[in-house]
C-alpha positions in Angstrom: 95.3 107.1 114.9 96.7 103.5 114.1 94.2 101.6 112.1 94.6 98.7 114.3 94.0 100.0 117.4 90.6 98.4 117.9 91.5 94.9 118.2 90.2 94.9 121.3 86.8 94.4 119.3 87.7 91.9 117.6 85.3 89.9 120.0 82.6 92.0 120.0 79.1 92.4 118.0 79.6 96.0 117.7 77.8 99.0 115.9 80.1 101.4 114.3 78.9 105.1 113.5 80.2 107.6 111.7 79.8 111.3 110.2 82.4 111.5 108.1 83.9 114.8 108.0 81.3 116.8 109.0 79.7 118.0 112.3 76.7 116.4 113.4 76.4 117.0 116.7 72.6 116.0 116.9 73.6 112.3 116.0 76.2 111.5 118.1 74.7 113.0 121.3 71.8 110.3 120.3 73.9 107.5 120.0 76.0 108.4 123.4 73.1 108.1 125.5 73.1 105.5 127.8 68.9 104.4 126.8 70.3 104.6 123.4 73.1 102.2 124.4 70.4 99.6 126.4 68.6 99.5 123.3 71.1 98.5 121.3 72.3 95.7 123.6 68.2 94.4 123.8 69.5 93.9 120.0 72.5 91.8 120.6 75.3 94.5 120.5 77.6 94.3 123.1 79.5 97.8 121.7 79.4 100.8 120.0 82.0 102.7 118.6 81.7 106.3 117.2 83.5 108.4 114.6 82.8 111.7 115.5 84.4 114.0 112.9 84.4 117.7 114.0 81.5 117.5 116.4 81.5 120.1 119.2 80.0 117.4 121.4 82.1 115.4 122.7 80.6 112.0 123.9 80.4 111.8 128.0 79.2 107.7 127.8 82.0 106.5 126.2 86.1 106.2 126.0 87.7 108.0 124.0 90.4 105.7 122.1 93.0 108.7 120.8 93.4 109.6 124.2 94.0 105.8 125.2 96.7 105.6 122.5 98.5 108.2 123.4 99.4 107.3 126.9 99.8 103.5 125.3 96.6 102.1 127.5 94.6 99.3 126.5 91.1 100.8 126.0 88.9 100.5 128.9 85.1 100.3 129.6 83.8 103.9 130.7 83.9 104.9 133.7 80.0 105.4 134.1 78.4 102.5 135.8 75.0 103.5 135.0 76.2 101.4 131.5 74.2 98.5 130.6 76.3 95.2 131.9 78.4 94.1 129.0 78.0 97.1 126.9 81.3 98.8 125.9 81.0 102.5 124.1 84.0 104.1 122.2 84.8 107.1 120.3 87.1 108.9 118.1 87.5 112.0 115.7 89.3 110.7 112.5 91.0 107.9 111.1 92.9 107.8 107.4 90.4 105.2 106.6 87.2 103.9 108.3 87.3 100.5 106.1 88.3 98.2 108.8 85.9 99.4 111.2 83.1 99.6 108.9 83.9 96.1 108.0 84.6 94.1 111.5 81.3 95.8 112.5 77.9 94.1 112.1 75.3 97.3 111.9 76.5 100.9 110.3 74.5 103.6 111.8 75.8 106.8 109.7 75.2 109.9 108.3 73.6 111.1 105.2 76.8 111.6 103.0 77.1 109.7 99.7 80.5 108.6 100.5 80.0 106.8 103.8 76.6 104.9 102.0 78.8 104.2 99.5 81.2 102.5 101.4 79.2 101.1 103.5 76.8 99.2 100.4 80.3 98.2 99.1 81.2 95.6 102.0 77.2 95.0 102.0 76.5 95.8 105.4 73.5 97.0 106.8 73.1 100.8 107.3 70.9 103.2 109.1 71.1 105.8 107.4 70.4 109.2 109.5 70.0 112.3 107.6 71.1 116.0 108.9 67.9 118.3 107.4 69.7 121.3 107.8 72.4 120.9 105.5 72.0 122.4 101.7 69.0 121.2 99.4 68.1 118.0 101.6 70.3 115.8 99.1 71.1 113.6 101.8 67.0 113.1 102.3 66.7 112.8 98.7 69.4 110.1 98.6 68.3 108.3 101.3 65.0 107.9 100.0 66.1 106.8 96.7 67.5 104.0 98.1 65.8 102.9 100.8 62.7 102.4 98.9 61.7 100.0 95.9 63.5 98.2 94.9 66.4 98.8 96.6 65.7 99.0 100.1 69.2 99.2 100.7 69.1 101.1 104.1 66.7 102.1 106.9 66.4 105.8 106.8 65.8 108.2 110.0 66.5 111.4 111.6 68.6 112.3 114.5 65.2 113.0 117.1 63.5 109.5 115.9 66.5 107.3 115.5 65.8 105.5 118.8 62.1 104.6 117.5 63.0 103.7 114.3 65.6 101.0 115.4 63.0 99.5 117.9 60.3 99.4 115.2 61.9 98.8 111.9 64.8 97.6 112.2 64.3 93.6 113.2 61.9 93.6 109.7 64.8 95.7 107.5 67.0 93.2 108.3 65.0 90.5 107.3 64.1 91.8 104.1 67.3 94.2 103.0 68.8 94.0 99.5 72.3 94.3 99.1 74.6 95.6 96.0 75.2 93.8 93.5 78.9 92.8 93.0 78.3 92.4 89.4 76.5 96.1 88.6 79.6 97.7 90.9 82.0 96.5 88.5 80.1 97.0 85.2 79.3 100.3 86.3 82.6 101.3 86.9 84.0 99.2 83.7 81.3 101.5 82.3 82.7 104.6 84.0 86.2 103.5 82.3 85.2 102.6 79.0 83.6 106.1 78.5 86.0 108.3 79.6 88.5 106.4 77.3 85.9 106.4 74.5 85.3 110.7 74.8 90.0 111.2 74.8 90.3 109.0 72.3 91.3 112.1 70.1 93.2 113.7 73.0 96.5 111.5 72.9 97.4 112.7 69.5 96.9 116.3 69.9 98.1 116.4 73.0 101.9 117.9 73.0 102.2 118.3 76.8 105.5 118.2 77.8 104.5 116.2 81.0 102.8 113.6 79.3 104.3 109.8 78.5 104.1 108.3 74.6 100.6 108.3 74.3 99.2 109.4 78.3 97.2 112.1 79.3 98.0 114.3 81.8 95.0 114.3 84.1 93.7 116.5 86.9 91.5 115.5 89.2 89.3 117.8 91.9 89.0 116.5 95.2 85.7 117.6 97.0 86.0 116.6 99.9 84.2 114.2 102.0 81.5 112.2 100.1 82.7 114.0 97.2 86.1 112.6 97.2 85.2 109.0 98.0 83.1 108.6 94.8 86.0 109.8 93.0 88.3 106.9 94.0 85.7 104.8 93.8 85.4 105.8 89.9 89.2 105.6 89.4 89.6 102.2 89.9 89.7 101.2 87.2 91.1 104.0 85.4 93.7 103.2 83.1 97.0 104.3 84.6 98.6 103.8 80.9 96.8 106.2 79.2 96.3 108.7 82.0 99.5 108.7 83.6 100.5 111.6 85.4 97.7 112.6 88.0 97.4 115.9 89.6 95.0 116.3 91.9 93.0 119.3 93.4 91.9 119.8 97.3 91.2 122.4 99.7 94.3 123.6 101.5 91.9 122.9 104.5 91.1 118.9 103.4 93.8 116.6 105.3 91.2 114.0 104.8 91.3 113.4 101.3 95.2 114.1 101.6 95.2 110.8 103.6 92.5 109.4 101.0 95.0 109.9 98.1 98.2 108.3 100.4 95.6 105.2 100.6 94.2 104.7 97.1 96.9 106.1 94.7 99.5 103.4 94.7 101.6 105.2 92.3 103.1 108.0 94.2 105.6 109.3 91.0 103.0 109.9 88.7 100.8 112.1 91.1 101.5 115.7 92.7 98.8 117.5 94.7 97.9 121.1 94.7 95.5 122.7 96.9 93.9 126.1 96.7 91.4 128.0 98.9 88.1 127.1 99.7 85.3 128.5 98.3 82.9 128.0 100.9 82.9 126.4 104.4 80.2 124.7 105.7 77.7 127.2 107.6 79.6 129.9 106.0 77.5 133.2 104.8 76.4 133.3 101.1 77.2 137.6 101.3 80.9 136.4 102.5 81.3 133.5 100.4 81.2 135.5 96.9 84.5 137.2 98.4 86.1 133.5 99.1 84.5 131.9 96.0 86.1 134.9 93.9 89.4 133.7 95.4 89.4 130.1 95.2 88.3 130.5 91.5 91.1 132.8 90.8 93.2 130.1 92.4 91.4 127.6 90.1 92.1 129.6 86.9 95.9 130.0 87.7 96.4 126.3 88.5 94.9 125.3 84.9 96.8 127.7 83.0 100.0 126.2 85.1 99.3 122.7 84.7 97.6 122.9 81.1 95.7 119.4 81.8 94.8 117.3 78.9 91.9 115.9 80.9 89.7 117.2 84.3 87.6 115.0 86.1 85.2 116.6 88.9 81.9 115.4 90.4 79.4 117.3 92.2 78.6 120.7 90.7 80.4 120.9 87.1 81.8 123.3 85.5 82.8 122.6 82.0 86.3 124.0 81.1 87.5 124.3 77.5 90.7 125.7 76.8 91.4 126.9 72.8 95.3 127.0 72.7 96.1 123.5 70.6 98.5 122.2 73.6 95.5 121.4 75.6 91.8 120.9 76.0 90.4 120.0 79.0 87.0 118.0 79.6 85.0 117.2 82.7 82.7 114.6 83.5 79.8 114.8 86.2 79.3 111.5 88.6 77.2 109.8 91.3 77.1 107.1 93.0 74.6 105.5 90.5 75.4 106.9 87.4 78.0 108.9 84.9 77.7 110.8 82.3 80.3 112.8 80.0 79.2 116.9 79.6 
């Protein structure tokens, strides 16, 4: 879907929502209901448009703007006229980026994922920030807390069931009193990031006798994890010193189109990149008994690619696995990240 299909916003003080690539059916059947769209507007908004992701709900209050496209229509109001006068409601699954959306809106209602926070803090707009409880650990709880308390109070936190409440009470007061990220921390953080990983290959570039690799550049691979996961991984490579690391291979799921379009978008240098994929090791939902057969598979993938590739350099985030290989021709390293903080293992 064209990026610039929503002009037709343009206009509009509009609330963007989004779940990333995940399924959260629970929040976007919230924010499609039509007392959910009537409280908005008692806000100001005049719009709301939804990224949906792979929900099985498909919104029955709104237009759906891929299907607009496609028969080359100018979006239209729904058809439901029990919509509050002026209100205009949208939706669509994907997008190869969410950036100009997220930015032309005025409020961010989205999911618990590190990436879309992340993002969203970025262009400093304010968030409410609705976490799924069933997914793995609570992270996204965890997270959510972290920063919406002091001294942050980056983003007003809720759940799917009291997201209506929670805007009508808090919301007028968090946006009176919200902080917002510091330009200034962003980059040092990331010159940070930078200046570290340079500082722990420093004695890489003269052992390294990779047949791939430029004068003194490291051949580098980089694990994609999708969603959240692969977001804070461009947004650590930013700054990363093309130079030194100079051929970039990076590593997704052979199921992950999304952070195939994320590395088309942020990797400006298309001939000193290839992409591999191998199997995933465990789908979302997916049985722990059946995911020791697919984990056994993708890490058998993993193992193969490495030997393959013989990287001077891995960077992963998320769950880490340290990988060191002993022939002299190349040692690998990986570093763990978050959205606050790096370190080097």
């Amino acid at each position: 879907m064209s990026n610039n299909s929503n002009s037709f916003l343009n206009e509009k003080k509009y609330v963007f929502v989004t779940v990333g690539t995940t399924r959260f059916e629970e929040l976007i059947q919230e924010v499609d209901k039509k007392e959910f769209h009537q409280l908005l507007k008692s806000f100001g908004y005049n719009a709301i448009l939804m990224q949906i992701g792979n929900s099985g709900y498909i919104p029955v209050n709104s237009v759906n703007l891929e299907d607009q496209q496609q028969q080359q229509q100018q979006p239209t109001t729904s058809s439901s006229s029990s919509l509050p006068t002026g209100f205009q409601s949208y939706y669509y699954r994907f997008k190869p980026s969410l950036f100009d959306d997220m930015n032309n809106s005025t409020l961010i209602i989205s999911h618990g994922g590190s990436g879309s926070i992340l993002e969203s803090l970025e262009i400093h707009k304010p968030i409410v920030c609705v976490t799924n409880s069933r997914l793995m650990h609570n992270h996204q709880v965890e997270l959510a807390d972290r920063l919406s308390g002091s001294p942050y109070n980056y983003l007003l936190p809720c759940e799917p069931s009291n997201l209506a409440s929670v805007i009508k009470d808090d919301l007028k007061s968090y946006l009176a009193t919200r902080q917002q990220m510091n330009d200034k921390t962003i980059d040092r953080s990331l010159n940070r990031f930078s200046q570290g990983l340079k500082e722990n290959t420093e004695s890489l570039s003269s052992n390294s006798s990779n047949s791939n690799s430029n004068s003194n550049g490291l051949k580098t691979m980089v694990v994609l994890g999708s969603g959240g996961h692969t977001a804070e991984m461009f947004y650590l490579l930013k700054k990363l010193d093309r130079d030194r690391f100079n051929h970039i291979t990076y590593v997704l799921a052979d199921s992950d189109k999304r952070s195939l379009d994320k590395i088309t978008l942020n990797d400006k240098l298309p001939e000193q990149r290839t992409v591999k994929t191998i199997p995933r090791s465990r789908n979302v939902g997916q049985s722990y008994i059946h995911s020791i057969w697919t984990t056994f598979i993708s890490l058998l993938y993993c193992l193969i690619l490495v030997f393959k590739e013989k990287p001077d350099v891995i960077l992963c985030n998320g769950p880490v696995v340290n990988m060191n290989n002993n022939n002299d021709s190349s040692t690998s390293s990986s570093t763990t990240t978050s959205s606050s903080s790096t370190k080097k293992r």
